[in-house]
C-alpha positions in Angstrom: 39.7 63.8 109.6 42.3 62.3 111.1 44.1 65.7 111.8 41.2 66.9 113.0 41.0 64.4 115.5 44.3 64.8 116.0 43.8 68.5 117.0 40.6 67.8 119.5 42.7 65.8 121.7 46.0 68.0 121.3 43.9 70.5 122.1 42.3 68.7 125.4 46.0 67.6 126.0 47.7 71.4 125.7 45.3 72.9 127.7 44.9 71.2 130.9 48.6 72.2 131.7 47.5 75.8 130.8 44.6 75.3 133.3 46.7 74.5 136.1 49.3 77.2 136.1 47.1 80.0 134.9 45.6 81.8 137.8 42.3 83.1 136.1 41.2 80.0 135.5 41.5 78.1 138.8 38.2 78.1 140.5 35.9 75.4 140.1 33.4 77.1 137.3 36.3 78.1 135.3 37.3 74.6 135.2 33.5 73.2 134.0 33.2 76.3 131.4 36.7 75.1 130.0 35.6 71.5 130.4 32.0 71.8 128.3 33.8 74.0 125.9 36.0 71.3 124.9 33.4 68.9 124.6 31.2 70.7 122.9 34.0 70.7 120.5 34.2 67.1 120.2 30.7 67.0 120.1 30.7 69.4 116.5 33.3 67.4 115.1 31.3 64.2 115.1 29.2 66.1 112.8 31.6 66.2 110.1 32.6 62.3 110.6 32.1 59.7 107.8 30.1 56.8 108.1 33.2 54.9 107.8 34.2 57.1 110.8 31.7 56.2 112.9 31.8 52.5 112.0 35.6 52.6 113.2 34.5 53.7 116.3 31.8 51.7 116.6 33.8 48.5 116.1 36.6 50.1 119.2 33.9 48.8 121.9 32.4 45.6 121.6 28.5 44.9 120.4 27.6 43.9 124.0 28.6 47.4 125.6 26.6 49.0 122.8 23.6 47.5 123.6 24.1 48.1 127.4 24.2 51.3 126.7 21.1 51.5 124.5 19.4 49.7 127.6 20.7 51.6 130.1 19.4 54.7 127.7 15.8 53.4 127.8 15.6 53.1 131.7 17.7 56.7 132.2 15.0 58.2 130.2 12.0 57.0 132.3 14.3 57.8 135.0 15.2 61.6 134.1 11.3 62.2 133.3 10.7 61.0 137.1 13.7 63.3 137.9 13.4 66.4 140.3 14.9 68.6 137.9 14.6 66.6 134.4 16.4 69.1 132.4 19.7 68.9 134.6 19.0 65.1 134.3 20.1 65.7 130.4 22.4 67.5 131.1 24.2 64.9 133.2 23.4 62.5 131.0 24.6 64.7 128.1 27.5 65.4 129.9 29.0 61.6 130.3 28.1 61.0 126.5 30.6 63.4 125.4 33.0 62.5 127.8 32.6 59.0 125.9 32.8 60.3 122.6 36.3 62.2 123.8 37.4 59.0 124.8 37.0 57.3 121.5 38.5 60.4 119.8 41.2 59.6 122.2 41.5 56.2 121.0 41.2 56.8 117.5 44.1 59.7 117.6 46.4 56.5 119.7 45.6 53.8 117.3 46.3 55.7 114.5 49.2 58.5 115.1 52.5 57.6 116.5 52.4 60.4 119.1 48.8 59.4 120.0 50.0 57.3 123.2 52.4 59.3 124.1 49.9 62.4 124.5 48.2 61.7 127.9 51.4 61.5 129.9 53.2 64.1 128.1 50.6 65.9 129.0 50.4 65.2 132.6 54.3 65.8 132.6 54.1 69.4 131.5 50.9 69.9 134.1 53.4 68.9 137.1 56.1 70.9 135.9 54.0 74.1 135.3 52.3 73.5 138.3 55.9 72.9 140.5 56.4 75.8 139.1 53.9 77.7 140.3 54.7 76.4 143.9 57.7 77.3 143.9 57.5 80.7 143.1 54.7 80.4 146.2 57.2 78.6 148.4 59.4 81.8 147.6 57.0 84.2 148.0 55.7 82.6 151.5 59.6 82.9 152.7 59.6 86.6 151.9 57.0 87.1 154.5 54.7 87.4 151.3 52.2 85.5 153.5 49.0 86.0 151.3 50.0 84.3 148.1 48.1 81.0 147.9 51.0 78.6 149.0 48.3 75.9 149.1 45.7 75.3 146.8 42.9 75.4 149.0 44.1 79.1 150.4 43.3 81.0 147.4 39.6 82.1 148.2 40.6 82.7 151.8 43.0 85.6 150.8 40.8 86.9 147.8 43.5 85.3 145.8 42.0 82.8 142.9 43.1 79.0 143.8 41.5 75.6 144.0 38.5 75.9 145.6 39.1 72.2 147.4 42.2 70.5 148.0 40.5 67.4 147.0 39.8 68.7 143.7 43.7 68.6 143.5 43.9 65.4 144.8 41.9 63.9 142.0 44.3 65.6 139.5 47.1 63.6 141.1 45.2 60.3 141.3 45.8 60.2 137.8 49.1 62.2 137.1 51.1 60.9 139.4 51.8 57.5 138.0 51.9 58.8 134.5 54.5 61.3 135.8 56.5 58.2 136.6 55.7 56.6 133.6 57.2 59.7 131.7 60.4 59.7 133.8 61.0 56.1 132.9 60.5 56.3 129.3 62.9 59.5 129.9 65.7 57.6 131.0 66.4 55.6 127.7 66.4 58.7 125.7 67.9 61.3 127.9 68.9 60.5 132.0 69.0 64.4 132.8 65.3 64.2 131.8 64.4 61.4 133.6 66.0 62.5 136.3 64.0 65.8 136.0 60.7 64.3 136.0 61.5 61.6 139.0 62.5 64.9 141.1 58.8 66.3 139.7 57.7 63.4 140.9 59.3 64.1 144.5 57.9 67.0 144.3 53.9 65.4 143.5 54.1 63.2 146.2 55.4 65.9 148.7 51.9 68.1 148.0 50.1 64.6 147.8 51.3 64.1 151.6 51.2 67.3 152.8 47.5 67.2 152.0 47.0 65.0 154.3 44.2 62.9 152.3 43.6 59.5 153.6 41.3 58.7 150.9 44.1 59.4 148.0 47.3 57.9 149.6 45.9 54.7 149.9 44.0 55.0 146.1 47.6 55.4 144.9 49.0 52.9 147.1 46.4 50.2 146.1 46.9 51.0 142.5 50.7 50.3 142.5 50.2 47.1 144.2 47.6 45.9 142.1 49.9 46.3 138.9 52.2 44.7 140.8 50.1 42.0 141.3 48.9 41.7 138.1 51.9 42.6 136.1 54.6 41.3 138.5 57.9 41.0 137.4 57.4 43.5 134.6 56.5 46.1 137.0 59.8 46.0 139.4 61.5 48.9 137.6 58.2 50.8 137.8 57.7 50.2 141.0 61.3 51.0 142.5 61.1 54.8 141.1 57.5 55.0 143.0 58.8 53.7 146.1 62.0 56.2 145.6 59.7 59.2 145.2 57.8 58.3 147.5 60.3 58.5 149.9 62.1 61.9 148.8 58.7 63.2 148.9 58.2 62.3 152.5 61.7 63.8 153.5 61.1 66.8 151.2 57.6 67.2 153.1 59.0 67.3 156.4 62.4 69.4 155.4 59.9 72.1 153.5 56.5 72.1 156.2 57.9 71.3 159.2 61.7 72.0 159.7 61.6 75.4 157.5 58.1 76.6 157.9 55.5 75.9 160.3 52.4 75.7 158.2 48.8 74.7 159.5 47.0 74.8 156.3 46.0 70.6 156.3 44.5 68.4 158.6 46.6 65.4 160.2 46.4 62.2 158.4 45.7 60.7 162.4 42.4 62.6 162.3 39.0 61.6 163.6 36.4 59.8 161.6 34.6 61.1 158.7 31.0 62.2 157.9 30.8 59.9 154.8 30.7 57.0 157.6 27.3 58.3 158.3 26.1 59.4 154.9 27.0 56.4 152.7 24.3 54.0 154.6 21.8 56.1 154.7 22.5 57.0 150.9 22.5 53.1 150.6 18.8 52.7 152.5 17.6 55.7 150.3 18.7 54.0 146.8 16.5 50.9 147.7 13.4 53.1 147.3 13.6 53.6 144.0 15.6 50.6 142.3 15.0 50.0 139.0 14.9 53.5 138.0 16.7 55.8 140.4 15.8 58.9 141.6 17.0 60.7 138.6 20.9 61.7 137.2 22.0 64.7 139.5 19.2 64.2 141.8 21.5 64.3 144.9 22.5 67.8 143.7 18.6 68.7 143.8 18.1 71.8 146.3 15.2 69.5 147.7 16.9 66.7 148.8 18.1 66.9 152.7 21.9 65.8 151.9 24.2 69.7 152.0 26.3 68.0 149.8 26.1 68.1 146.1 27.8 64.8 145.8 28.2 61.2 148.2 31.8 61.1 147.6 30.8 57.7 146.7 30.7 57.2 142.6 29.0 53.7 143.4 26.2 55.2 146.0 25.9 58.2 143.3 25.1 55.7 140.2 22.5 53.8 142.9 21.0 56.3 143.7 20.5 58.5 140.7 20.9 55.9 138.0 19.5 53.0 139.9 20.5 49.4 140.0 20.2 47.7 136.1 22.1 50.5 134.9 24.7 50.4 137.8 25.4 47.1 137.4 25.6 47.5 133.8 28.6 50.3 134.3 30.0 48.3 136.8 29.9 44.8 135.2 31.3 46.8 132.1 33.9 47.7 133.4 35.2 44.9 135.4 35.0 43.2 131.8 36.8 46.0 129.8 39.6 45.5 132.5 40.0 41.9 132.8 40.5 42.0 128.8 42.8 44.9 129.1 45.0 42.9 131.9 45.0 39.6 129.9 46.1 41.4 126.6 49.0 43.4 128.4 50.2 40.1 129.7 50.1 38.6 126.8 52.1 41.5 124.8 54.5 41.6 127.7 55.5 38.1 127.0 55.7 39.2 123.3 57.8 42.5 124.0 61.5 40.9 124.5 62.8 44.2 125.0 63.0 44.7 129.2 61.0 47.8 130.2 60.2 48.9 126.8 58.6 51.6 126.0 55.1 50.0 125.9 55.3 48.2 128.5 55.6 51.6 131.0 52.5 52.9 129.3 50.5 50.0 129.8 52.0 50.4 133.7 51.2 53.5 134.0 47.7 53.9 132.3 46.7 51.1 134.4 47.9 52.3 137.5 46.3 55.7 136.8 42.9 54.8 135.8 42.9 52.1 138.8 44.2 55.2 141.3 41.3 57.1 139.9 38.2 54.7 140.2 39.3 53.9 144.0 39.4 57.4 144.8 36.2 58.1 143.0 34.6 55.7 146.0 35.7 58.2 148.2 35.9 61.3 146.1 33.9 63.3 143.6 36.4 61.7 140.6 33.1 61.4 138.1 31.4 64.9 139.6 34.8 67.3 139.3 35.1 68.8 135.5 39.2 67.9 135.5 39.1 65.1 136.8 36.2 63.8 134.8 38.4 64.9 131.7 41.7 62.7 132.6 39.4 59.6 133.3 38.2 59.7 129.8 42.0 60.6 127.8 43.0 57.4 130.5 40.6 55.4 129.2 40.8 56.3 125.8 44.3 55.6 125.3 44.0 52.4 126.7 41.3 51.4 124.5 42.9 52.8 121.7 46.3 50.2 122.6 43.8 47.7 123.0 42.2 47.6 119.7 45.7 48.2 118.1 47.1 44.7 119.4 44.3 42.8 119.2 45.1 39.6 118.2 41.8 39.2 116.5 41.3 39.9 113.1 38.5 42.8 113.4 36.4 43.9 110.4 34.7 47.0 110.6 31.4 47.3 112.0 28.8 47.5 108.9 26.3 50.1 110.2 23.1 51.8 108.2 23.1 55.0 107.2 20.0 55.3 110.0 22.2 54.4 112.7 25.0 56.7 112.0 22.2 59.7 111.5 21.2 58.7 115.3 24.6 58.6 116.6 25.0 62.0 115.3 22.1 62.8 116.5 22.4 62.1 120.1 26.1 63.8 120.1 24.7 67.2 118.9 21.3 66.9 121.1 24.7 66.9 124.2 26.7 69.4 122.6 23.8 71.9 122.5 22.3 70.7 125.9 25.7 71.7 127.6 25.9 74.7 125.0 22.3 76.1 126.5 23.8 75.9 129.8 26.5 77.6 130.0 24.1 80.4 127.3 21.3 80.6 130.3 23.5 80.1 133.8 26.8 81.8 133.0 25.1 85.2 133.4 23.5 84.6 136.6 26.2 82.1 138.1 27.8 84.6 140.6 24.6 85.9 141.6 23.1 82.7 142.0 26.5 81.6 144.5 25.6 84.9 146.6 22.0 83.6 146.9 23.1 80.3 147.7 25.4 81.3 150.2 23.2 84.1 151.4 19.9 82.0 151.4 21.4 78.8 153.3 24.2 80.7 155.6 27.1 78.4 154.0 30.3 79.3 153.8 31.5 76.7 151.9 31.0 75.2 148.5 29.8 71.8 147.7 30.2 71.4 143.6 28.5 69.3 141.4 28.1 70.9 137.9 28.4 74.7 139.5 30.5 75.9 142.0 27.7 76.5 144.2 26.6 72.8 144.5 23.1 72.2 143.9 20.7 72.7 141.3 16.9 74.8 141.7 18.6 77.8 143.1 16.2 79.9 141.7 13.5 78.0 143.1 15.4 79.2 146.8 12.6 81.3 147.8 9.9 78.2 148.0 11.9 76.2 149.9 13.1 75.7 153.5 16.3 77.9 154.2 18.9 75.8 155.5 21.9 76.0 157.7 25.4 74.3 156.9 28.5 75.3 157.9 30.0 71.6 157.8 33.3 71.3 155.8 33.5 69.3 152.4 36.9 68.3 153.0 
């Protein structure tokens, strides 16, 4: 079993790389086909776990967040049967389990396999390379008066040429990559400099695109991520936080050298521009969670085709859990994971006064997995970070490494978690109930999804996208003709 776990996540690892270079498989649906897929297969392979399996992973989360979510279970399902569009409502639901489950398989695969902790970033190095790649072939391209290859990801579906749908679905990628890319180049250096060099000038090269983008909302999520392991970690995090300064800065000179000295491109916004229209959304999102508290209006119930918000998301992951999930079970996530951080802070600390060696190995992964996974919950307050399939992914291989160090340097003595037969049966249970929800999904919408994106567009005169679990945003398209057509033009970015 423990290959096979080994596999899942080597599998999850190997191919978001692929994802981002290959062309076929940049738009937004490709992404949550490849996405489901991959938990579906983590989903089947919980089948073929062992009750001492699932005990193990059991005992990686404490008895507490068990039974928060066996709570929160109880209120979701009162809340998906009061839901606009109930079955969706599973599948959201359905959705975030197997994300869960990926993570553990994450942490079980770290715990127990030397190369386990190394996966996530190796993985996010060989995703900035391939991708560096690909833009510099662009780059080349663009310079050869080859003006309608898609230099920039969100110019693909403007030439006919496949690319990211939204810049800020790239955005999100980087959140999390970008201080694991560091992370990589440090750990580099003390086996092999040309490498390290190699990835820093990757790095360069991340933080370039990153600037060029022009997104407010992700500089400062990775700017308030690095200062908060700095904070936190202090002296430990100097070196770590000298190379993101550094690439930080080539980046900025290799922005202006590359878009404005060379070329003269006016495919982003300025980073001095107005105000935004989430200002305006979020309260009134806020005012309309308070009318149904306890229960929420339903999981994905924002995306409902009903609802008079064009988007298929707040940008807001906070607003989104208030209002669809409503408040117990928000403040459950939320205290969670305030919790599951302030353990995984003080254990870090603690093995950093253990670790004698300066800037071991160890310690940059603990560096950079927290930097990441704090980079990507900021931006998920003003980003879709828990709505975008990639995205969605790397937040649960972050977390899941992380818990998977955690639970192999716990101090405490842990003895496995004694759990009946009964219990395992239900945990089984509940993971293939998600595999097949997401498996009838993609069985019954995948051969109408481009028509249904034409009748979206067609039906509400939009011309641009707003994703939540398709590409064309919201959910009851086929119940279009009953309902009010609508006009929206307004941009997502």
């Amino acid at each position: 079993m423990h290959r096979i776990f080994f596999i899942v996540l080597l599998s999850v690892c190997v191919i978001l790389p692929v994802v981002y270079f290959t062309d076929i498989m940049f738009l937004y649906n490709e992404k949550r086909i490849i996405q489901s897929g991959l938990l579906i297969l983590a989903g089947i392979v919980a089948l073929f776990s062992s009750t001492q399996k699932i005990s193990r992973f059991v005992s990686y989360l404490p008895a507490y967040f068990w039974w928060g979510i066996l709570i929160s279970l109880v209120i979701l399902i009162i809340s998906i049967i009061k839901a606009p569009f109930p079955f969706y409502s599973v599948v959201e639901i359905s959705l975030f389990m197997l994300l869960l489950w990926t993570a553990m398989i994450t942490a079980h695969v770290t715990q127990n396999n030397n190369f386990g902790k190394y996966a996530v970033i190796a993985s996010a190095c060989f995703l900035v390379f391939f991708y560096s790649l690909k833009f510099g072939l662009g780059y080349t391209f663009y310079l050869l008066e080859f003006k309608d290859f898609p230099l920039w990801p969100a110019s693909g579906l403007k030439t006919g040429i496949i690319g990211f749908a939204n810049i800020r679905f790239f955005n999100q990628v980087q959140a999390f990559t970008l201080p694991l890319l560091i992370g990589g180049a440090a750990i580099a250096f003390s086996k092999q400099k040309i490498a390290g060099y190699f990835l820093l000038f990757l790095a360069a090269i991340w933080w370039m695109l990153l600037l060029q983008s022009a997104g407010r909302g992700i500089i400062l999520s990775v700017l308030i991520a690095a200062l908060v392991v700095l904070v936190f970690f202090k002296k430990d995090t100097h070196k770590w936080a000298w190379y993101f300064l550094g690439t930080l800065a080539v980046g900025y000179i290799a922005k202006v050298l590359l878009f404005e000295i060379i070329t003269d491109l006016e495919q982003t916004k300025s980073i001095l521009r107005g105000g935004s229209g989430r200002l305006t959304l979020w309260p009134k999102l806020f005012l309309a969670s308070l009318e149904k508290p306890i229960f929420g209006h339903g999981p994905m119930s924002f995306a409902s085709i009903n609802t008079d918000y064009s988007r298929g998301h707040p940008h807001n992951s906070l607003l989104q859990l208030l209002y669809e999930f409503g408040y117990p079970v928000t403040i459950t996530i939320v205290g969670g994971v305030f919790y599951g951080l302030k353990k995984w802070i003080d254990q870090t600390k603690e093995q950093f006064e253990i670790i004698k060696e300066d800037f071991a190995e160890e310690v940059v992964i603990r560096i950079s997995l927290t930097a990441a996974l704090f980079g990507g919950l900021i931006y998920s307050l003003l980003s879709g970070v828990i709505v975008m399939p990639m995205s969605q992914l790397w937040l649960a291989l972050v977390f899941g490494t992380m818990l998977g160090l955690y639970v192999e340097n716990d101090s405490k003595e842990k003895k496995l978690a004694s759990i009946k037969l009964y219990k395992v049966i239900c945990f089984k249970l509940l993971l293939l109930i998600a595999s097949i929800t997401l498996a009838s999904v993609l069985i019954k919408d995948l051969p109408h999804l481009r028509e249904n994106e034409k009748k979206f567009v067609k039906e509400t005169n939009r011309n641009v996208f707003r994703p939540r679990f398709w590409q064309q945003g919201k959910i009851g398209v086929d119940q279009m003709p009953k309902i009010e057509k609508k006009s929206n033009t307004e941009s997502n970015l």
